[in-house]
BASEZA-733118 format. One record per residue: residue in one letter; x, z negated, y negated of N, C-alpha, C in turn; residue number from 1. Coordinates in nm, 2 decimals, always signed. Layout:
<recs>
rec rest:A, n.px:X, n.pz:Z, n.py:Y, ca.px:X, ca.pz:Z, ca.py:Y, c.px:X, c.pz:Z, c.py:Y, nr:NUM
...
</recs>
This chain:
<recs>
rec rest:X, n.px:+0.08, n.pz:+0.00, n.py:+0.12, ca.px:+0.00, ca.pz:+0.00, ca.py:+0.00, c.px:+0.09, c.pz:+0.00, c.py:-0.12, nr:1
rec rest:X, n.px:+0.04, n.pz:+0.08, n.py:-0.23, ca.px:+0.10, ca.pz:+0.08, ca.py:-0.35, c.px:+0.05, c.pz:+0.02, c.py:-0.47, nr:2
rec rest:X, n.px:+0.12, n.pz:-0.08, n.py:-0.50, ca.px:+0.11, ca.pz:-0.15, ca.py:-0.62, c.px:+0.19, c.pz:-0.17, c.py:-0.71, nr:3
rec rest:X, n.px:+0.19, n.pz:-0.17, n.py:-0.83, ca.px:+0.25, ca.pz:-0.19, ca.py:-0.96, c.px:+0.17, c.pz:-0.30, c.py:-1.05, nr:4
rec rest:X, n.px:+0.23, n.pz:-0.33, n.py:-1.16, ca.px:+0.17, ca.pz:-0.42, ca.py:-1.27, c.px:+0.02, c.pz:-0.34, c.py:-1.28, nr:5
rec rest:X, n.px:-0.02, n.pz:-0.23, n.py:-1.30, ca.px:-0.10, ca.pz:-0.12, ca.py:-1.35, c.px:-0.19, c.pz:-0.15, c.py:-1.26, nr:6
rec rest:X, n.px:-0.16, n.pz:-0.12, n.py:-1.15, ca.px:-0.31, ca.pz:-0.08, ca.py:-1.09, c.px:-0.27, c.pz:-0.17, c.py:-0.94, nr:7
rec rest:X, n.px:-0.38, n.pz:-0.18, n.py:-0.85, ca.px:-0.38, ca.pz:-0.20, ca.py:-0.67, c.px:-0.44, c.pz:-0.11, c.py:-0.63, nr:8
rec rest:X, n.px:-0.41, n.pz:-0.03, n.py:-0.49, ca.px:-0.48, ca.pz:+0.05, ca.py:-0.40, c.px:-0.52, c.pz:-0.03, c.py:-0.30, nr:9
rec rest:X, n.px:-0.62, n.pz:+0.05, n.py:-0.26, ca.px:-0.67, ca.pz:+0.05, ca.py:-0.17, c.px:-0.78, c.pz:+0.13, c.py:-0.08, nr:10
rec rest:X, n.px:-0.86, n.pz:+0.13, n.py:+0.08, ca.px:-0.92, ca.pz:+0.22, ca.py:+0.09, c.px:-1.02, c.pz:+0.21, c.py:+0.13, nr:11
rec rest:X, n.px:-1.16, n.pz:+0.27, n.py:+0.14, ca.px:-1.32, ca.pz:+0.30, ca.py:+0.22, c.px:-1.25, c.pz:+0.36, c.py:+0.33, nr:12
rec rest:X, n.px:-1.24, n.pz:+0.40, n.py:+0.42, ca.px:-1.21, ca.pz:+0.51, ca.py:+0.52, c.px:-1.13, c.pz:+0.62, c.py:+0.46, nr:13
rec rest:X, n.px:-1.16, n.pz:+0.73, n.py:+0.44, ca.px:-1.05, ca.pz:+0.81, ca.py:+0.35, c.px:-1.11, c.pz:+0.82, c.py:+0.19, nr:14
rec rest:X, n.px:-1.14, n.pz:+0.77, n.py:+0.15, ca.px:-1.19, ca.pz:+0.74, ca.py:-0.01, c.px:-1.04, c.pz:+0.62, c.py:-0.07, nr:15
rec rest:X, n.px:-0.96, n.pz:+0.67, n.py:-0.17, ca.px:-0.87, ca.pz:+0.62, ca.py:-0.19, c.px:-0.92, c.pz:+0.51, c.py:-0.34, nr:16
rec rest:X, n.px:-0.94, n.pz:+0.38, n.py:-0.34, ca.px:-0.96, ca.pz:+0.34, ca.py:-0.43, c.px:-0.90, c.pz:+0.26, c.py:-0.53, nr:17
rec rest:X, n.px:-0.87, n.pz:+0.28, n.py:-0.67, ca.px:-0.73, ca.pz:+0.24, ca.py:-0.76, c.px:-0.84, c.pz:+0.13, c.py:-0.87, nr:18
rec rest:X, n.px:-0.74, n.pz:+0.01, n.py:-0.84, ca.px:-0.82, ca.pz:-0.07, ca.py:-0.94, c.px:-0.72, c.pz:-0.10, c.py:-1.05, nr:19
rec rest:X, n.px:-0.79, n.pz:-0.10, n.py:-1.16, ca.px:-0.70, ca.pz:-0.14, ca.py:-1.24, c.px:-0.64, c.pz:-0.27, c.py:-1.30, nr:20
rec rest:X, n.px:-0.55, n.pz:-0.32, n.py:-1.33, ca.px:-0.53, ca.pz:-0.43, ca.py:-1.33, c.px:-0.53, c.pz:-0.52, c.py:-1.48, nr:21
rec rest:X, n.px:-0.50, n.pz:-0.44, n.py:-1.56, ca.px:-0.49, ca.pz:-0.45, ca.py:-1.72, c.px:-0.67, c.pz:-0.48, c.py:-1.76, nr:22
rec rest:X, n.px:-0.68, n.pz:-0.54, n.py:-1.87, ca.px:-0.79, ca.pz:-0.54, ca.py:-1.97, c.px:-0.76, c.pz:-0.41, c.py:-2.06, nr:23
rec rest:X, n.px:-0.64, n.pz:-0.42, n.py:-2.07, ca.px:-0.64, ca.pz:-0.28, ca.py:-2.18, c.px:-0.57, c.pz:-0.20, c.py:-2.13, nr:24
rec rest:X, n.px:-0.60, n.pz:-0.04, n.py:-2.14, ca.px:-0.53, ca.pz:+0.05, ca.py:-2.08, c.px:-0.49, c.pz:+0.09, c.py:-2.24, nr:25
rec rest:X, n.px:-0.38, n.pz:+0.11, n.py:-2.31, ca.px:-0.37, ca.pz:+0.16, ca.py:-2.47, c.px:-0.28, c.pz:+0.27, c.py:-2.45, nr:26
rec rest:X, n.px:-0.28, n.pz:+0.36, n.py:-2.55, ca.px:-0.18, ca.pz:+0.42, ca.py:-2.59, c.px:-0.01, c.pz:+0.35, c.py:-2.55, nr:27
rec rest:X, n.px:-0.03, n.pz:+0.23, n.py:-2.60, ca.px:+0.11, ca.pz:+0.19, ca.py:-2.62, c.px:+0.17, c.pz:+0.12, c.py:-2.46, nr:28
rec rest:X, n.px:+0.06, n.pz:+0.16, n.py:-2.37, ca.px:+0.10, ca.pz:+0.10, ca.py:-2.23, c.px:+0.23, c.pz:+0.18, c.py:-2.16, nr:29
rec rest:X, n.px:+0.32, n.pz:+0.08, n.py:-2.09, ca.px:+0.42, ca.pz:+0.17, ca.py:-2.07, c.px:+0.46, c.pz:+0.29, c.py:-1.99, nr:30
rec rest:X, n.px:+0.57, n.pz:+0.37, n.py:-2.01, ca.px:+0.53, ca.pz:+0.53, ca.py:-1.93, c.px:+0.46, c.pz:+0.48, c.py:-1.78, nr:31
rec rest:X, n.px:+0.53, n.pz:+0.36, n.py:-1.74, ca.px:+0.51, ca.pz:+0.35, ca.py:-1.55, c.px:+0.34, c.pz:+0.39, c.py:-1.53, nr:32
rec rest:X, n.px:+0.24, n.pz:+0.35, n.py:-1.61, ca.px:+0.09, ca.pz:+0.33, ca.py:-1.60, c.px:+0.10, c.pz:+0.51, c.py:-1.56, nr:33
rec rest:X, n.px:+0.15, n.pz:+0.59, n.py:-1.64, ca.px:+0.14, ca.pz:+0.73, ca.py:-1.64, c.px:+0.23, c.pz:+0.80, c.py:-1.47, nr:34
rec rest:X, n.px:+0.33, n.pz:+0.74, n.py:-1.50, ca.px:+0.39, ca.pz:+0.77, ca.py:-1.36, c.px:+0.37, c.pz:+0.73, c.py:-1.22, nr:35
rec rest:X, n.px:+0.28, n.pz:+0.62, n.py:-1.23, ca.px:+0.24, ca.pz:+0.55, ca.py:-1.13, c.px:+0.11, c.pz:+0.63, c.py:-1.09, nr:36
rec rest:X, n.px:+0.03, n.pz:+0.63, n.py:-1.14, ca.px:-0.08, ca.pz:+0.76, ca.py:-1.20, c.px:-0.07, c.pz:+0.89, c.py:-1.12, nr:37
rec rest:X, n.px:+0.06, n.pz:+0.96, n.py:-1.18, ca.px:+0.08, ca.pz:+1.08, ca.py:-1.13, c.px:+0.16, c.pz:+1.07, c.py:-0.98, nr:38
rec rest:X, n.px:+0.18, n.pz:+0.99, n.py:-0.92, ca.px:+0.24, ca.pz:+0.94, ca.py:-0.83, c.px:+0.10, c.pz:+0.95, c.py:-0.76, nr:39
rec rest:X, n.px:+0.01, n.pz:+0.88, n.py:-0.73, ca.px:-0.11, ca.pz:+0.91, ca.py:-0.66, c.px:-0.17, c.pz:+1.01, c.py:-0.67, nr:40
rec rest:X, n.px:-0.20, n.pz:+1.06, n.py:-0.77, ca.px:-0.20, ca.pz:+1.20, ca.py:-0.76, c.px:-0.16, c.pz:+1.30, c.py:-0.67, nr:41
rec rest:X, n.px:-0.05, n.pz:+1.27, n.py:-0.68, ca.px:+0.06, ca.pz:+1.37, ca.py:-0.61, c.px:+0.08, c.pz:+1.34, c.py:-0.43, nr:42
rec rest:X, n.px:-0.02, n.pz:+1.21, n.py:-0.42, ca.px:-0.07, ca.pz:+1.21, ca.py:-0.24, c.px:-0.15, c.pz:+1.29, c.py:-0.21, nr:43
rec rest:X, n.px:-0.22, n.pz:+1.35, n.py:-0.30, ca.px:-0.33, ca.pz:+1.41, ca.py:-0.28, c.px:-0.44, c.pz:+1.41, c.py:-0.24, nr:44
rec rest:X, n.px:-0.50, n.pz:+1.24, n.py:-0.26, ca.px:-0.64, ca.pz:+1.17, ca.py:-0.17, c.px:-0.74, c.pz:+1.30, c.py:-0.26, nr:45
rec rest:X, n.px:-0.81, n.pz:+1.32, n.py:-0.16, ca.px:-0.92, ca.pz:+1.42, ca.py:-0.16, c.px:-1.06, c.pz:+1.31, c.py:-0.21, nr:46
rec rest:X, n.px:-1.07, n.pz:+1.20, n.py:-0.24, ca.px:-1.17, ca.pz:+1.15, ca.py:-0.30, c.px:-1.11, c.pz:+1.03, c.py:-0.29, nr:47
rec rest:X, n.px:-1.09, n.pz:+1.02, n.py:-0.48, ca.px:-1.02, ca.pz:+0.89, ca.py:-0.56, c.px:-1.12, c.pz:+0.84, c.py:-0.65, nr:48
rec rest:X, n.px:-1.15, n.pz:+0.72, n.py:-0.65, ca.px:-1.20, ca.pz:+0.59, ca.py:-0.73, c.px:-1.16, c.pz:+0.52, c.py:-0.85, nr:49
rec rest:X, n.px:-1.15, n.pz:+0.53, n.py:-0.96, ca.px:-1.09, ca.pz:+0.45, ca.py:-1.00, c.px:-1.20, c.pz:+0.34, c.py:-1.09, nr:50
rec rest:X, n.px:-1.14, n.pz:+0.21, n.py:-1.03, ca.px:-1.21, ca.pz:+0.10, ca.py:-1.08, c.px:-1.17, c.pz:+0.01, c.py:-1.19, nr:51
rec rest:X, n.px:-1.30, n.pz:+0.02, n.py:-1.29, ca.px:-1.21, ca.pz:-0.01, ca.py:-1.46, c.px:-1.30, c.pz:-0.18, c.py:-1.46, nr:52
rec rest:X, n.px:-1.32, n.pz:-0.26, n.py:-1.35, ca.px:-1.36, ca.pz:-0.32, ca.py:-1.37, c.px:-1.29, c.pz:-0.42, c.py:-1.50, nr:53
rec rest:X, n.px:-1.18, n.pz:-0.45, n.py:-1.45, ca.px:-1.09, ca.pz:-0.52, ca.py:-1.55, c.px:-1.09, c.pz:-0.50, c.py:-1.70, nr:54
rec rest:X, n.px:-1.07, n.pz:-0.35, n.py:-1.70, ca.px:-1.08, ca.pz:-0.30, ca.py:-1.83, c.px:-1.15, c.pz:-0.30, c.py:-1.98, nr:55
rec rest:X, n.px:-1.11, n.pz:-0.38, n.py:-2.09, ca.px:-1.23, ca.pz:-0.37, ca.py:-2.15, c.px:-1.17, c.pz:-0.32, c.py:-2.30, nr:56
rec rest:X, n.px:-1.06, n.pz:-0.18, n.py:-2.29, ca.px:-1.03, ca.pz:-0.14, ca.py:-2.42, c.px:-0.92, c.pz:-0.02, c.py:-2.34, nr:57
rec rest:X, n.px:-0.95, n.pz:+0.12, n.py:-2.36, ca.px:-0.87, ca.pz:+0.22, ca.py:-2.31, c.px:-0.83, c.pz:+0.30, c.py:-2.43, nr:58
rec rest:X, n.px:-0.73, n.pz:+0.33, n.py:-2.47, ca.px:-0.65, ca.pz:+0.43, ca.py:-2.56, c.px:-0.69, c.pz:+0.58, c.py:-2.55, nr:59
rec rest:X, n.px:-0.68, n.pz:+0.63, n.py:-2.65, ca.px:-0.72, ca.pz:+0.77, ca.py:-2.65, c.px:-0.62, c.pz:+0.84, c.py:-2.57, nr:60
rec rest:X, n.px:-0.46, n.pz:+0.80, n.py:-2.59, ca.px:-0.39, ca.pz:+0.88, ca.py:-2.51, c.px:-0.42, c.pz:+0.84, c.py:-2.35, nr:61
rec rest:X, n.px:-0.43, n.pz:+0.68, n.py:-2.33, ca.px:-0.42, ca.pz:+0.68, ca.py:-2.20, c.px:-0.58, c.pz:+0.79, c.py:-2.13, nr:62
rec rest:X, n.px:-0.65, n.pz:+0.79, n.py:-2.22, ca.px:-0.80, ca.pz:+0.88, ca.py:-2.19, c.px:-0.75, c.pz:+1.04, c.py:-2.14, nr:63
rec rest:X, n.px:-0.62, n.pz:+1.10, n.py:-2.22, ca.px:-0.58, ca.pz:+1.18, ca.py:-2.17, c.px:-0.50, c.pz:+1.15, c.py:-2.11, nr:64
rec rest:X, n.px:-0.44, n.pz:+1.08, n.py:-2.05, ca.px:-0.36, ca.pz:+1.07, ca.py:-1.90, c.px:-0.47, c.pz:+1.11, c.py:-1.82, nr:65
rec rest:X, n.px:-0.58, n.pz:+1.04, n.py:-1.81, ca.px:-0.68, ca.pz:+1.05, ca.py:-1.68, c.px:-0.73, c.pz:+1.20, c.py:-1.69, nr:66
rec rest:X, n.px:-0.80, n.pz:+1.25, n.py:-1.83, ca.px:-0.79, ca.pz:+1.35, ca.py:-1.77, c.px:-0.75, c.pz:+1.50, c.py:-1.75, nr:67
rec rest:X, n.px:-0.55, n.pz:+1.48, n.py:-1.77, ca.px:-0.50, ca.pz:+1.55, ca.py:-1.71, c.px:-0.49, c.pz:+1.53, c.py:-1.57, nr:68
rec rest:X, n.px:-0.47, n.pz:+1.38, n.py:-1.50, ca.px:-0.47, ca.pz:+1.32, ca.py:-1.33, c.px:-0.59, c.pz:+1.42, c.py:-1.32, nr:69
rec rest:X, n.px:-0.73, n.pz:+1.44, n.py:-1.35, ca.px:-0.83, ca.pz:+1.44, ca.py:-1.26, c.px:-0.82, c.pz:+1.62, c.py:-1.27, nr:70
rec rest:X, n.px:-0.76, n.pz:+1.67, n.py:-1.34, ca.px:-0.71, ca.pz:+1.81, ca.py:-1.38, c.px:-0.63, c.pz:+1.85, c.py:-1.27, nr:71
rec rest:X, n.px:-0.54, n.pz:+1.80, n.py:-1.24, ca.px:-0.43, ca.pz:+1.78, ca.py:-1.14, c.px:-0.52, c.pz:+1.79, c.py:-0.96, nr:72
rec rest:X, n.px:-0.57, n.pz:+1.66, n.py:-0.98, ca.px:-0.62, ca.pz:+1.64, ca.py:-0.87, c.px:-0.72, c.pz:+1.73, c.py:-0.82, nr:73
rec rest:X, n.px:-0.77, n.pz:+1.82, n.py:-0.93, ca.px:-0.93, ca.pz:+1.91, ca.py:-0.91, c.px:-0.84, c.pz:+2.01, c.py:-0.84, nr:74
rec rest:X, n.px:-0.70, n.pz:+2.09, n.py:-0.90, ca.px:-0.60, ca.pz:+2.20, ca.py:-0.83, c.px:-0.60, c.pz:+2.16, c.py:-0.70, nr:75
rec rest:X, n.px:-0.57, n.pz:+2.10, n.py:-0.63, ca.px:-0.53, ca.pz:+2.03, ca.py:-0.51, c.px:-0.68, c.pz:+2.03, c.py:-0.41, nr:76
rec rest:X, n.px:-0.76, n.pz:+2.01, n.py:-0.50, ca.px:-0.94, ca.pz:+2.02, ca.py:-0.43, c.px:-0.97, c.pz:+1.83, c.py:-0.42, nr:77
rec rest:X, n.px:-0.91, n.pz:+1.79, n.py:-0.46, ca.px:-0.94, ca.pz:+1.64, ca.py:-0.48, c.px:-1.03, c.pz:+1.62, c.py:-0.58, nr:78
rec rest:X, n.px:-1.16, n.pz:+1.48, n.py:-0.56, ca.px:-1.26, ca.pz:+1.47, ca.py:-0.70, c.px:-1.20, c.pz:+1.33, c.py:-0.68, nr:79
rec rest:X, n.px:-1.23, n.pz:+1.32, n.py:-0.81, ca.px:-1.19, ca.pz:+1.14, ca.py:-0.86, c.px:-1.36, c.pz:+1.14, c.py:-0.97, nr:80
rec rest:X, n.px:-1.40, n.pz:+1.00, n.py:-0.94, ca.px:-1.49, ca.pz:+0.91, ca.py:-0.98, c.px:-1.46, c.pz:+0.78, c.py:-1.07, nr:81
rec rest:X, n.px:-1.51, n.pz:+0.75, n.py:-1.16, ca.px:-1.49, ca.pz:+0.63, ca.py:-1.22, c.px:-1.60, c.pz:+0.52, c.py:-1.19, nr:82
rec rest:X, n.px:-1.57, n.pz:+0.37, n.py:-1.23, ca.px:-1.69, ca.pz:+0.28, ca.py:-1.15, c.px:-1.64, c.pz:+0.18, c.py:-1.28, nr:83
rec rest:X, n.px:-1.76, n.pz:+0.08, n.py:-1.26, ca.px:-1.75, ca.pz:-0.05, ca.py:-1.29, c.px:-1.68, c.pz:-0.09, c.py:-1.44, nr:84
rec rest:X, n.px:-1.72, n.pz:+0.07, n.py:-1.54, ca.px:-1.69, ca.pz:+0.03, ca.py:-1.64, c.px:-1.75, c.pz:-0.03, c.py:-1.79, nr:85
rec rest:X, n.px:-1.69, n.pz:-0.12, n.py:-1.83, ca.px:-1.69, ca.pz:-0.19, ca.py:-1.98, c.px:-1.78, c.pz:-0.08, c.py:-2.05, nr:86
rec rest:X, n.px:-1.92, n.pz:-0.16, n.py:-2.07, ca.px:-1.97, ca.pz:-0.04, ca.py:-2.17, c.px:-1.89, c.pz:+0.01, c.py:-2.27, nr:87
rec rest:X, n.px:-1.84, n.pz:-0.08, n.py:-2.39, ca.px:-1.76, ca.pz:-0.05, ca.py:-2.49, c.px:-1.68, c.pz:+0.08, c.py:-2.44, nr:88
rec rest:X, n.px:-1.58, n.pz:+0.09, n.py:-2.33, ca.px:-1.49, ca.pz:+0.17, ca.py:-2.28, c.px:-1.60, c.pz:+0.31, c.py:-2.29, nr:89
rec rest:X, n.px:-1.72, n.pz:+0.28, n.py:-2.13, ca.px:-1.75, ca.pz:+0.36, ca.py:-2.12, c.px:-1.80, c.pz:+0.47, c.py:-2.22, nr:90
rec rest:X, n.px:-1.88, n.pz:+0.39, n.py:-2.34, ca.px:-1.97, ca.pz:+0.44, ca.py:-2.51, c.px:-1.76, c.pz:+0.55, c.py:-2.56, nr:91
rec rest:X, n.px:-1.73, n.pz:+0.51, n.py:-2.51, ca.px:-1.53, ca.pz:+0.59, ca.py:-2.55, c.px:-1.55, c.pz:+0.73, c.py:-2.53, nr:92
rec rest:X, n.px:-1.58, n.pz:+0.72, n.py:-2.35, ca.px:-1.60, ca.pz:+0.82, ca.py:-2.26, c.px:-1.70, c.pz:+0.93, c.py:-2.33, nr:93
rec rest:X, n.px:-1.83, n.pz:+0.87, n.py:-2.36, ca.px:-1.92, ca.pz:+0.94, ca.py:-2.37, c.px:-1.89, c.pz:+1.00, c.py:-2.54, nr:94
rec rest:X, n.px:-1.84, n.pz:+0.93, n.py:-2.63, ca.px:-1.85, ca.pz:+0.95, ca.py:-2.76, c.px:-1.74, c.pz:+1.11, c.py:-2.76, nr:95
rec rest:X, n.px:-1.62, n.pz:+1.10, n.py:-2.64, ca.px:-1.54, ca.pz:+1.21, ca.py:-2.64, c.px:-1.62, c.pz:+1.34, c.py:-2.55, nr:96
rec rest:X, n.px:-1.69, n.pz:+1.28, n.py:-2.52, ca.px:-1.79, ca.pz:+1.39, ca.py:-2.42, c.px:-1.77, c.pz:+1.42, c.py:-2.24, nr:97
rec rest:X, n.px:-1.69, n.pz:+1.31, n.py:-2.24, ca.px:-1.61, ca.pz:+1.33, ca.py:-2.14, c.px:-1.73, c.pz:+1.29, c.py:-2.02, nr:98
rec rest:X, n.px:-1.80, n.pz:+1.22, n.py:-2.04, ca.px:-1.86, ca.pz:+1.16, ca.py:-1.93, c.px:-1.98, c.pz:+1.25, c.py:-1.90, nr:99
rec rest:X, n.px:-1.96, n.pz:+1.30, n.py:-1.77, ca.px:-2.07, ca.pz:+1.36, ca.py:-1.71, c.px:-2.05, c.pz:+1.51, c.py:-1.70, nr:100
rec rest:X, n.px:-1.94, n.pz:+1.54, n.py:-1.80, ca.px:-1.85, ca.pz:+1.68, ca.py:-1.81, c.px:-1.72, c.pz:+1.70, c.py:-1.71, nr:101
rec rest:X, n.px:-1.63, n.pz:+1.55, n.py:-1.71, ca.px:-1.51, ca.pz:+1.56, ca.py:-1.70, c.px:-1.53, c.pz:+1.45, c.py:-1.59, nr:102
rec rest:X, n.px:-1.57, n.pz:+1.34, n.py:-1.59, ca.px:-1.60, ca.pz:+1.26, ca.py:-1.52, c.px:-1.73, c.pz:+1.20, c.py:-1.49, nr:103
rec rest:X, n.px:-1.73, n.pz:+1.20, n.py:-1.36, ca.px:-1.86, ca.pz:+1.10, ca.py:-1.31, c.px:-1.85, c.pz:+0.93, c.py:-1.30, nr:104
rec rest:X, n.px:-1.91, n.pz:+0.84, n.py:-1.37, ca.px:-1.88, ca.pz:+0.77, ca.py:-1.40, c.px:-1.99, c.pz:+0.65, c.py:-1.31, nr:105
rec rest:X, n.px:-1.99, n.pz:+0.55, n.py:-1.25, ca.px:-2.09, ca.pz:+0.48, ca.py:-1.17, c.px:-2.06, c.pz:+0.36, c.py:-1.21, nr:106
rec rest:X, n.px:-2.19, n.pz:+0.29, n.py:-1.21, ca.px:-2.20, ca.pz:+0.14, ca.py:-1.26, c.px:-2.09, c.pz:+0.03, c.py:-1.17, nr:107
rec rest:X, n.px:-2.18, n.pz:+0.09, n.py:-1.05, ca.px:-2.07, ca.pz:+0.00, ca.py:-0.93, c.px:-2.01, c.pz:+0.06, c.py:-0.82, nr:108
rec rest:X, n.px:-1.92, n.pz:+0.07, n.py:-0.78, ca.px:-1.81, ca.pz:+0.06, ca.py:-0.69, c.px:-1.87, c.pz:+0.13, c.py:-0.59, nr:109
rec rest:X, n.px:-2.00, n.pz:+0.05, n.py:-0.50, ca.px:-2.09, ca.pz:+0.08, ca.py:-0.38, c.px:-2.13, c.pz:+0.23, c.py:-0.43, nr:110
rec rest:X, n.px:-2.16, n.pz:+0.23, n.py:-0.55, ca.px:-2.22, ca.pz:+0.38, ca.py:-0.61, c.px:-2.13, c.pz:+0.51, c.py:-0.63, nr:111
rec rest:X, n.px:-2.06, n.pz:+0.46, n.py:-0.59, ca.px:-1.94, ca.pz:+0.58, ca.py:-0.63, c.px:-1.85, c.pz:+0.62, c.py:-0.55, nr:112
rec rest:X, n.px:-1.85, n.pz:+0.50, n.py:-0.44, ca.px:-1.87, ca.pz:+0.56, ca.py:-0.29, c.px:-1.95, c.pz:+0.61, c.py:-0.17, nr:113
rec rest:X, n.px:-2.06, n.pz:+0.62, n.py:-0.23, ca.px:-2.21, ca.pz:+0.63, ca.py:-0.18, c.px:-2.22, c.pz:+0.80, c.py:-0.22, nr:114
rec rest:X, n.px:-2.16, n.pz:+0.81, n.py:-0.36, ca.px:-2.18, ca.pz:+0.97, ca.py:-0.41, c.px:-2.03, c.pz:+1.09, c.py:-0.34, nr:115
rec rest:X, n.px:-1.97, n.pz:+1.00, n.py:-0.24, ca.px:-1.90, ca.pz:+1.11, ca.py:-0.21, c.px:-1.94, c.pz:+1.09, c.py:-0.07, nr:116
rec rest:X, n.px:-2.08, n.pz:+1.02, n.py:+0.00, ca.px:-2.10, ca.pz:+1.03, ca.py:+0.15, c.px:-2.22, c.pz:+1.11, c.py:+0.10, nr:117
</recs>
């Protein structure tokens, strides 16, 4: 299992799920959040999770780290799903347009593994 400060993995059966570990994901978070990131990516789990439960303040840049990852991951034939997030965050998501365009986003965890059976 792969862990860093950033995030813990883990898995449903083959559903790969990445929680995050920070309250704040910011711009000013260090490169590892990004490389760590692109590191899971680069396994190439064909249906990735990521869980913002923790989360309750994401950066605009770190918003484009994710969605270049899920850019990445879509080449490969991989979908990534978001869960469990911080309205404030999520109202981020939607105010960039991202949500429902770029990402599917689910209240809870159960829900967002439920949408890839």
């Amino acid at each position: 299992m792969l862990d860093n400060r950033h995030f813990a993995i883990r898995y449903d059966e083959d559903i790969t799920i990445l929680d995050l570990l920070e309250d704040r994901i910011s711009d000013l978070a260090p490169p590892d959040f990004s490389e760590c990131l692109f590191e899971i990516v680069a396994m190439r789990p064909q249906r990735l999770i990521i869980n913002f439960s923790k989360v309750r303040f994401a950066g605009s840049g770190t918003i484009g780290i994710l969605v270049e990852a899920a850019k990445q991951l879509s080449q490969e034939g991989g979908i990534l799903k978001f869960c469990c997030m911080d309205e404030n965050v999520r109202e981020t998501f939607r105010l960039l347009g991202l949500e429902g365009r770029i990402f599917e986003i689910f209240d809870h965890e159960a829900d967002a593994i439920a949408a890839f059976k």
